[in-house]
C-alpha positions as CSV (number, residue, x, y, z in Angstrom):
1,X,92.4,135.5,75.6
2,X,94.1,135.8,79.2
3,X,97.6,137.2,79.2
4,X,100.0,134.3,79.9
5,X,102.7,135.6,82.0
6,X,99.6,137.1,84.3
7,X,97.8,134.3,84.0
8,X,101.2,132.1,85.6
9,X,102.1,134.6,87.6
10,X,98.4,134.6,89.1
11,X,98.1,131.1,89.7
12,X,101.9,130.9,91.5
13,X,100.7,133.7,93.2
14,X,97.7,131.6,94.6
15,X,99.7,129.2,95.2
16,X,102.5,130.8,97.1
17,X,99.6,131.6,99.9
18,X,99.6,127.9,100.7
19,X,101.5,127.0,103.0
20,X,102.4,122.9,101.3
21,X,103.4,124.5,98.3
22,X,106.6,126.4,99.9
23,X,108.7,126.4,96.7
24,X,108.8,126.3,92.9
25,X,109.2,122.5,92.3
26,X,106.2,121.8,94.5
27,X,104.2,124.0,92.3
28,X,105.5,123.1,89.1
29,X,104.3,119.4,89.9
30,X,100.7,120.5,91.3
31,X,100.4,122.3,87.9
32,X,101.5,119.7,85.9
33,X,98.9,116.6,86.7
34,X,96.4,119.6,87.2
35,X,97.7,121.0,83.7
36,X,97.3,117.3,82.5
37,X,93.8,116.6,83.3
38,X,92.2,119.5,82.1
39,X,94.1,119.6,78.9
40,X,93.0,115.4,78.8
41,X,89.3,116.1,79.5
42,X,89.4,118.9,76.5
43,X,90.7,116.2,74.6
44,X,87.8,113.7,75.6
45,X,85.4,116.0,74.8
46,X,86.1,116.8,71.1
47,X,86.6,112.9,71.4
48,X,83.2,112.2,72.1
49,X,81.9,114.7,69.0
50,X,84.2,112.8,66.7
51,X,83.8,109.1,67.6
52,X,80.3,107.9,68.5
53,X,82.1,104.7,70.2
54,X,84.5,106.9,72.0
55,X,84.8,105.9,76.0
56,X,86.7,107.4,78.6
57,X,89.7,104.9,80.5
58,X,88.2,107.4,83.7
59,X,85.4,106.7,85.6
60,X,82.9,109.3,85.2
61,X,83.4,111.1,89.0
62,X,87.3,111.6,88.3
63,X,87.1,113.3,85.2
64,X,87.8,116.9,85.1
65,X,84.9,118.1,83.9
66,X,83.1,116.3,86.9
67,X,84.6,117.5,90.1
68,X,86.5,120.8,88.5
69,X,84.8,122.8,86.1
70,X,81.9,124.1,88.0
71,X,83.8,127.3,89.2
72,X,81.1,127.1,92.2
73,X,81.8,123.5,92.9
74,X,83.4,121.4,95.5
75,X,85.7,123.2,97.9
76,X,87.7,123.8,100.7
77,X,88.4,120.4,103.1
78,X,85.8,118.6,100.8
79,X,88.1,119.4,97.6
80,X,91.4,118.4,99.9
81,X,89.4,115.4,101.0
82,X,88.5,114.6,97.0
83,X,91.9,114.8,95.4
84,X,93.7,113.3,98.8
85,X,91.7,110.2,99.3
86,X,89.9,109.6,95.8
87,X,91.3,111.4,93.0
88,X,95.1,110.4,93.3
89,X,95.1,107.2,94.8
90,X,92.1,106.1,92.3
91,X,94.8,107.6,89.5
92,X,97.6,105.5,90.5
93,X,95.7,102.1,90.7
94,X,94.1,102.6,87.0
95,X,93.6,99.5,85.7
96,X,92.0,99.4,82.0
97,X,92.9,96.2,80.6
98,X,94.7,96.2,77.4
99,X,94.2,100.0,77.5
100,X,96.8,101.5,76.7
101,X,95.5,105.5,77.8
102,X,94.7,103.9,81.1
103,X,98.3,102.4,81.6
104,X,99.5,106.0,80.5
105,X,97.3,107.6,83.0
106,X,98.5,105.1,86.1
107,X,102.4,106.0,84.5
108,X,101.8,109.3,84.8
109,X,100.4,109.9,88.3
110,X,102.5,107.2,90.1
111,X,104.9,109.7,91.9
112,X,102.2,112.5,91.6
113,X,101.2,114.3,94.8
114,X,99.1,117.0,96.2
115,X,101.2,119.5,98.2
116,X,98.2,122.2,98.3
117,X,96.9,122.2,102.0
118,X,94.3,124.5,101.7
119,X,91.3,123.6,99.9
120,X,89.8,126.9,98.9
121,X,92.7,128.0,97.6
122,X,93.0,124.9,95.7
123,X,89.7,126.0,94.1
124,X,91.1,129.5,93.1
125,X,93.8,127.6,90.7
126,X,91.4,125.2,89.5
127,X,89.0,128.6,88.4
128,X,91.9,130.2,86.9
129,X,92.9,126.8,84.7
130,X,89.2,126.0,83.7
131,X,89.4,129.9,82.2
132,X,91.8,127.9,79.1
133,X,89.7,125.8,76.6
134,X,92.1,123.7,74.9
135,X,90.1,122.4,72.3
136,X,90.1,126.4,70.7
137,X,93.4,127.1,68.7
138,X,94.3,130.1,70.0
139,X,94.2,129.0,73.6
140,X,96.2,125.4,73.0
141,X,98.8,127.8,71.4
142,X,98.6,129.4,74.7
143,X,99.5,126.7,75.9
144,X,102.8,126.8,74.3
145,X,103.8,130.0,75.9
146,X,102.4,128.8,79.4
147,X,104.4,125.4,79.2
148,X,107.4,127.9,78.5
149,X,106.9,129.8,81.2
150,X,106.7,126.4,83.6
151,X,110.1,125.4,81.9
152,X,111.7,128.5,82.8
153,X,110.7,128.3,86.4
154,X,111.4,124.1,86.4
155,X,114.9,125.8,85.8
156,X,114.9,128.0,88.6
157,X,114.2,125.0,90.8
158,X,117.6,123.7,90.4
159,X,117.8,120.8,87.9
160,X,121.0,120.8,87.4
161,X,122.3,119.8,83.9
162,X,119.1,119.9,82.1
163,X,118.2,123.2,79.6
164,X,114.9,123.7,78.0
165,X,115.9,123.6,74.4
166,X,115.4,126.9,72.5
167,X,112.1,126.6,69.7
168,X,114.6,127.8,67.3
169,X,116.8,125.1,68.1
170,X,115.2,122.0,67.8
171,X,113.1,123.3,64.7
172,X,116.9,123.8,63.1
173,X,117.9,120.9,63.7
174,X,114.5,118.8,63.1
175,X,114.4,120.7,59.5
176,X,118.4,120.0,58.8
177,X,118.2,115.6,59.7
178,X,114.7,116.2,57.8
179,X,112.6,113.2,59.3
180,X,110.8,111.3,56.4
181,X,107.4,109.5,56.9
182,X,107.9,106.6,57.3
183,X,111.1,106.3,59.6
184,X,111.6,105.6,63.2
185,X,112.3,108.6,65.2
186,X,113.9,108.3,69.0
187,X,114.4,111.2,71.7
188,X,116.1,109.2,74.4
189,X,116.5,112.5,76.6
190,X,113.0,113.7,75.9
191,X,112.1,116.3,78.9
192,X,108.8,118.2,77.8
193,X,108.7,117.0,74.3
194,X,110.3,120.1,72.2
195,X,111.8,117.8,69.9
196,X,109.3,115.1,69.2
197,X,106.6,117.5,69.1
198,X,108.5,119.7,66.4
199,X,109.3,116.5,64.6
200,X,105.6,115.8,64.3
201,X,104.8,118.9,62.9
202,X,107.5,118.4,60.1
203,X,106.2,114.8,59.4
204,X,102.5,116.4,59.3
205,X,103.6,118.8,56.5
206,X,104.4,115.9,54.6
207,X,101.0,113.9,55.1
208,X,98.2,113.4,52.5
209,X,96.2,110.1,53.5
210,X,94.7,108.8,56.8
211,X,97.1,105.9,56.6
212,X,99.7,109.2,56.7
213,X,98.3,110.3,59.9
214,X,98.2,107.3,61.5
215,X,102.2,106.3,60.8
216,X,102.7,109.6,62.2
217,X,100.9,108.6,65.9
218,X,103.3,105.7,66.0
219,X,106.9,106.3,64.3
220,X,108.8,108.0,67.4
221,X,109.0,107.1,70.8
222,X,110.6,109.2,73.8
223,X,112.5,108.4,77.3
224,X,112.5,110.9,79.9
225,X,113.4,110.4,83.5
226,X,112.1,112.8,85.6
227,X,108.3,112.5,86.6
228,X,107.4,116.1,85.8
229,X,109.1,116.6,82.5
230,X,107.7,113.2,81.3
231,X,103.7,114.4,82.1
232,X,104.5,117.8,80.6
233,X,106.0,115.5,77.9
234,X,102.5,113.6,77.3
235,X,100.7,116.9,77.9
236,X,102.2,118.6,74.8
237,X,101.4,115.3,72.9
238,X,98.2,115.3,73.5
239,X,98.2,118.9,72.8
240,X,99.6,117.9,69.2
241,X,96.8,115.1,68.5
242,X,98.8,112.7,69.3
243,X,95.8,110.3,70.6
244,X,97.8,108.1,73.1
245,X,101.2,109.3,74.0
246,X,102.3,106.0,75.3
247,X,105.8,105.2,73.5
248,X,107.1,108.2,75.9
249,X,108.7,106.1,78.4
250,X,109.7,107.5,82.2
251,X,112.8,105.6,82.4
252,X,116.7,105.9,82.7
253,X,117.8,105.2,79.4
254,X,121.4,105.3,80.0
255,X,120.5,102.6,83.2
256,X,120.3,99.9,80.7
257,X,123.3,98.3,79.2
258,X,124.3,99.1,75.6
259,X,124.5,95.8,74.7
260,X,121.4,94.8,75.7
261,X,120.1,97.3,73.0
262,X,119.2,94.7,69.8
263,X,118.8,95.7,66.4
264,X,115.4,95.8,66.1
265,X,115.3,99.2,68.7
266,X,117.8,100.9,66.2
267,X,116.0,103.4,64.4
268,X,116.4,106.0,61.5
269,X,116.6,109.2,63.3
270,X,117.9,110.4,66.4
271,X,117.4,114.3,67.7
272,X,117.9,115.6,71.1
273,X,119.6,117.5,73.8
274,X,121.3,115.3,76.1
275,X,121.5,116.7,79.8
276,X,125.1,118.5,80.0
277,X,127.2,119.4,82.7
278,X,125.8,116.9,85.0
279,X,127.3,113.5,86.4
280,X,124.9,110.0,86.5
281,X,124.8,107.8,89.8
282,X,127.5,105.7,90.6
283,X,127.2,102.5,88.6
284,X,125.8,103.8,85.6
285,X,129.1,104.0,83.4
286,X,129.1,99.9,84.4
287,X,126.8,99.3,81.8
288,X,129.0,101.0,79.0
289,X,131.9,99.5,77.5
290,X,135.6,100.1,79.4
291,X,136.9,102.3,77.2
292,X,133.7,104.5,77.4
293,X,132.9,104.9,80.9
294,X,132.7,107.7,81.9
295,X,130.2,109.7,84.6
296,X,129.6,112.4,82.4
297,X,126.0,112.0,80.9
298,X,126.4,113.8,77.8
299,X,129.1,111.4,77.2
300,X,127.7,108.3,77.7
301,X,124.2,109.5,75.8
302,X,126.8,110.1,72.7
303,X,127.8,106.5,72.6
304,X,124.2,105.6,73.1
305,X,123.1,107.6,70.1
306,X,125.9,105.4,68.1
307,X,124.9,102.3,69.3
308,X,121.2,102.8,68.5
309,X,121.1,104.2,65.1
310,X,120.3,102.0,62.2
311,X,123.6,101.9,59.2
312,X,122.6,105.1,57.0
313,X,120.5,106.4,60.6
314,X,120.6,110.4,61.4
315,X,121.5,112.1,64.1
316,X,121.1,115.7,65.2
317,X,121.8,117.0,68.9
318,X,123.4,119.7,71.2
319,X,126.4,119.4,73.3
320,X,128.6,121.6,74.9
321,X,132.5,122.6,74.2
322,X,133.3,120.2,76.7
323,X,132.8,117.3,75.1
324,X,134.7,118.7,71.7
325,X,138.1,119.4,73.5
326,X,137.8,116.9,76.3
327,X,140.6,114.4,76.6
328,X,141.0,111.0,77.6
329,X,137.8,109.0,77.4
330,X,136.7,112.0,75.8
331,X,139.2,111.3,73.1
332,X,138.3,107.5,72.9
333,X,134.4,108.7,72.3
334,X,135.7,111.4,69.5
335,X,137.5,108.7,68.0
336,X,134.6,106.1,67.4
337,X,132.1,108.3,66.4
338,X,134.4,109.6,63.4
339,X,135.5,105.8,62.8
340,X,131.7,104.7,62.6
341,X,130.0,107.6,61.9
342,X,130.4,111.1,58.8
343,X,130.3,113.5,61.6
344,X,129.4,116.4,58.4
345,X,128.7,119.0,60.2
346,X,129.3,121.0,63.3
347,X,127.4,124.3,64.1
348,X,129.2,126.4,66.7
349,X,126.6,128.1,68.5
350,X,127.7,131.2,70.7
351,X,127.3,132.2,74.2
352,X,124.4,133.0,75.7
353,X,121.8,130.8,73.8
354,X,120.5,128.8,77.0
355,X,120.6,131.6,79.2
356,X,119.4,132.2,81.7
357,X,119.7,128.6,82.7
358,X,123.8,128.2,81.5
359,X,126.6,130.4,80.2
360,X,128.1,127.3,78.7
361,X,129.0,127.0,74.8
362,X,127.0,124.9,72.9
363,X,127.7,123.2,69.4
364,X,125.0,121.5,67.0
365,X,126.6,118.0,66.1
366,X,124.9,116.3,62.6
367,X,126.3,112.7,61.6
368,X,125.3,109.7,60.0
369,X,126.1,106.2,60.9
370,X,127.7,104.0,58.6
371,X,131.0,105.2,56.6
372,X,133.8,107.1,58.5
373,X,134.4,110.9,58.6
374,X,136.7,112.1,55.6
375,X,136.4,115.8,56.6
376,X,133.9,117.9,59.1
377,X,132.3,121.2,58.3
378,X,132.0,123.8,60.7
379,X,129.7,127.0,60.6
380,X,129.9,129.6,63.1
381,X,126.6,131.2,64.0
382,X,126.7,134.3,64.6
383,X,124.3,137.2,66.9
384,X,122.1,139.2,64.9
385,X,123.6,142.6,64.0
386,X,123.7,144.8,67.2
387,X,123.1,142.1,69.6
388,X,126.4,141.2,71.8
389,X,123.9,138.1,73.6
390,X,120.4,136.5,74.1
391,X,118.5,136.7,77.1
392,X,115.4,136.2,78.7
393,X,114.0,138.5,76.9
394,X,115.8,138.2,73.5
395,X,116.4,134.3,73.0
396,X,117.5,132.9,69.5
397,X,115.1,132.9,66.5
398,X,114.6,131.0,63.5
399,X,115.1,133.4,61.4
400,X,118.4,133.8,62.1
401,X,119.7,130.1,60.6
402,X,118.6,131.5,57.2
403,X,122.1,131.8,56.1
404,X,123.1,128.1,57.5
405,X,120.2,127.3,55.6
406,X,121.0,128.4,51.8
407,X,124.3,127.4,52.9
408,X,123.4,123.3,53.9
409,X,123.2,122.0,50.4
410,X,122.7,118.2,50.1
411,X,124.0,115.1,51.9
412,X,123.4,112.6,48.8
413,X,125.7,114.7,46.8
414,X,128.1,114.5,50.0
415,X,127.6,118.5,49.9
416,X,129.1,119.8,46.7
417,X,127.5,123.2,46.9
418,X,129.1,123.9,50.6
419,X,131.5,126.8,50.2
420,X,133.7,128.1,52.7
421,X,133.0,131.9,53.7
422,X,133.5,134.1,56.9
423,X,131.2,131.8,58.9
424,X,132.0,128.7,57.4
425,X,135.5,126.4,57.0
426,X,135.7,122.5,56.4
427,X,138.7,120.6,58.5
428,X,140.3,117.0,57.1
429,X,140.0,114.0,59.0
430,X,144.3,113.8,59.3
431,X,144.1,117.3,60.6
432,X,141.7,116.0,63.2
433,X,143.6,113.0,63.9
434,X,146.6,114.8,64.5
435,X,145.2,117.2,66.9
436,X,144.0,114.2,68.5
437,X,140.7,114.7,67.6
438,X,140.2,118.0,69.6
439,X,136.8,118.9,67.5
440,X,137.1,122.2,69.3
441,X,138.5,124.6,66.2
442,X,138.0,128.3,65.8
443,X,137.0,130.0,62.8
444,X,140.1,130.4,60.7
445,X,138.6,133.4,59.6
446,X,137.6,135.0,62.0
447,X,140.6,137.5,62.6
448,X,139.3,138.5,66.0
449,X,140.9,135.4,68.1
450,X,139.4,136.0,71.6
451,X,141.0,134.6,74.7
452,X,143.2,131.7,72.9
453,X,141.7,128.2,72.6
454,X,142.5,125.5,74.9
455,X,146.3,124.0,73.5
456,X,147.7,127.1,73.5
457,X,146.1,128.3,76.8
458,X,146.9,125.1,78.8
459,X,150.6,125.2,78.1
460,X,150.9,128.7,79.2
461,X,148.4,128.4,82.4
462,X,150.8,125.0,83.7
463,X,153.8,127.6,82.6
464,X,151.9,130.4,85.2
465,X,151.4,127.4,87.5
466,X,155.1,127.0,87.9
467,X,156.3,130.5,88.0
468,X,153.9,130.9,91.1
469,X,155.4,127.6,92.7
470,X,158.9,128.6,92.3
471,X,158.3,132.3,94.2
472,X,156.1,130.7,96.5
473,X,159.2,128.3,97.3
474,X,161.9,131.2,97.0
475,X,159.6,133.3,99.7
476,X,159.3,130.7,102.0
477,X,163.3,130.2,102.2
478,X,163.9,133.4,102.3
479,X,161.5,133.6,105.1
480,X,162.9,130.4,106.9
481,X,166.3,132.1,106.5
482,X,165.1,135.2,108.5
483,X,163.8,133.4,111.3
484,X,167.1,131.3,111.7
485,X,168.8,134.5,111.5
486,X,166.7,136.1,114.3
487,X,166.9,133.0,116.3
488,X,170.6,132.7,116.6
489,X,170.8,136.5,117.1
């Protein structure tokens, strides 16, 4: 099995020789609807051994396995000439009837293009993809690692505000709201699919029947807006048998109004990691409510989530310290969610989890909609003994939520087991209120108090504001009183 880093690393390599594909986000998209296809036409075939009727929404010349798998096959300006003039614009226009693959094909390869301008070289990446069969295990879990890789260097290409989502992450926080078959599941910040994909697997444990399976391929949808995260997106789908990825939408969610969200979208379960740090298009907040607009996306996807959850709906997603000690509209959002909504628990996450892409803190929020916060739990997570960060190279594991874990307990018994320790404390509702709602509280045990949190530091940096003011102004009289001086003299 091919090393994946060198097997990346090879093909970007090929790639960087070509003089269309000048940087990484033109050769993250080649390799996604090139990524696409071949993983599709593995798909097709163990289709074919398993259905007898089975037909393909392509017509026979586009599929992969027609004009790309021969390693000795079309090339150079005959390849160029292919994918320019057939391949892609044939993609776009797929028409299939009520076929719903075929609409999913057109979807994904409407803002798909070929950057590659050399044809032979084209035909050295192809080579090196065809060398992945991803109808054998070991190679579709490949996959994973290769996908990761592609995420890592989408980052590098400067999406500001969006994070690939740590494996360990979302499978904490899929286990924790516990998805039941069954129930409607909604990721309306998608990206690549980490959480729907992980939700699938924890519904699949739970299956027993056919009919099982097939609630499974139908109970959670997905919105992603940007073209390349949303064919990764129905890549790792297809990846995870799911036979016809279609209710993964590429859309602006938050570019719909909230009230034009009726009750039969609201759904049981919500997980996901809203894009933080990073401000929507003017106009956007005009489809919120006044008190809620705001330009701040992870905002405005926090009312969303309250909006679209059904009474008794769960809700498990990331968001940074901003949002926790923010003021103003901030405040107003705080205030609603622990009106509507048992905010339970809050897991305080520390630095260093989504490097290398941010430094920012981030904080696991779990609430259900339906009967007003009485108190919140907090749980500090803490490194691994000897560890002082994560990186690249040592991110977050699983393993290490064991202790949050034994600790959860039960939310039908409204948590009775929960004890406060080092890591954990529980804070009332009044407290909260009369901090007006700052949700940003430090471990009360935790004797080491690091640089101050943000009421006590605020005060004294306006304080140091002042000081400096008052010396600047006392220097420059002082100042205008020697040049007087040396004018009259």
């Amino acid at each position: 099995m091919p090393n994946v880093s060198n097997l990346v690393k090879t093909i970007q390599d090929i790639m960087r020789k070509d003089a269309g594909t000048y940087g990484d986000a033109q050769r993250l998209e080649q390799l996604g609807w090139m990524f696409f296809l071949k993983i599709f036409d593995d798909r097709e075939k163990e289709l074919e051994l398993l259905r007898d009727d089975y037909r393909s929404p392509l017509p026979e010349r586009l599929r992969w396995s027609s004009w790309a798998a021969d390693d000795e096959g079309i090339t150079g300006d005959a390849l160029l000439d292919f994918v320019n003039n057939s391949l892609l614009p044939r993609l776009k226009a797929l028409t299939g009837g009520g076929d719903k693959i075929a609409g999913l094909i057109r979807m994904s390869f409407e803002d798909a293009n070929n950057y590659m301008k050399n044809g032979t070289l084209m035909r050295q990446v192809i080579n090196k993809i065809n060398g992945i069969d991803f109808n054998a295990s070991d190679d579709r879990h490949l996959f994973g690692d290769i996908y990761e890789k592609l995420l890592k260097d989408l980052q590098s290409a400067g999406n500001a505000g969006e994070f690939y989502t740590p494996r360990a992450v979302t499978q904490f926080i899929v286990e924790q709201v516990n998805p039941r078959l069954g129930e409607t599941i909604l990721d309306p910040a998608c990206g690549t699919g980490g959480f729907l994909v992980c939700t699938i697997e924890h519904l699949r444990k739970q299956a027993k029947t056919e009919a099982d399976e097939r609630s499974i391929q139908d109970c959670f949808a997905g919105i992603e807006k940007k073209h390349l995260p949303h064919v990764l997106c129905m890549t790792n789908l297809l990846l995870h048998g799911i036979d016809v990825p279609s209710n993964v939408r590429h859309d602006n969610t938050l570019a719909r109004p909230l009230r034009d969200w009726g009750p039969k979208e609201r759904v049981d379960l919500i997980v996901t990691n809203p894009p933080f740090g990073g401000m929507e298009e003017d106009g956007i907040e005009a489809n919120f409510p006044a008190e809620f607009r705001t330009r701040e996306t992870a905002d405005l996807f926090l009312v969303l989530l309250m909006k679209i959850l059904k009474p008794g709906g769960r809700a498990g997603l990331v968001l940074p310290d901003g949002t926790l000690f923010g003021e103003g509209v901030k405040t107003r959002i705080k205030e609603a969610l622990l009106t509507d909504c048992n905010l339970h628990t809050i897991v305080r996450l520390p630095n260093g989890v989504f490097n290398p892409y941010t430094g920012i803190r981030t904080n696991l929020l779990f609430f259900t909609k339906g009967a007003p916060t009485t108190h919140v739990w907090y749980y500090e997570h803490p490194y691994p003994p000897g560890a002082k960060s994560y990186n690249k190279g040592k991110p977050i594991r699983i393993e290490e939520f064991e202790a949050e874990r034994a600790w959860w307990g039960d939310e039908q018994d409204g948590f009775k087991s929960r004890v406060e320790n080092e890591q954990a404390w529980r804070v009332s509702i009044d407290t909260i209120k009369a901090g007006n709602f700052n949700l940003d509280l430090k471990n009360p045990h935790n004797s080491d108090t690091g640089p101050g949190d943000v009421d006590h530091l605020l005060p004294e940096y306006e304080k140091l504001l002042a000081q400096i003011a008052e010396t600047r102004a006392a220097l420059r009289r002082e100042l205008e009183r020697a040049l007087c001086g040396k004018d009259e003299g």
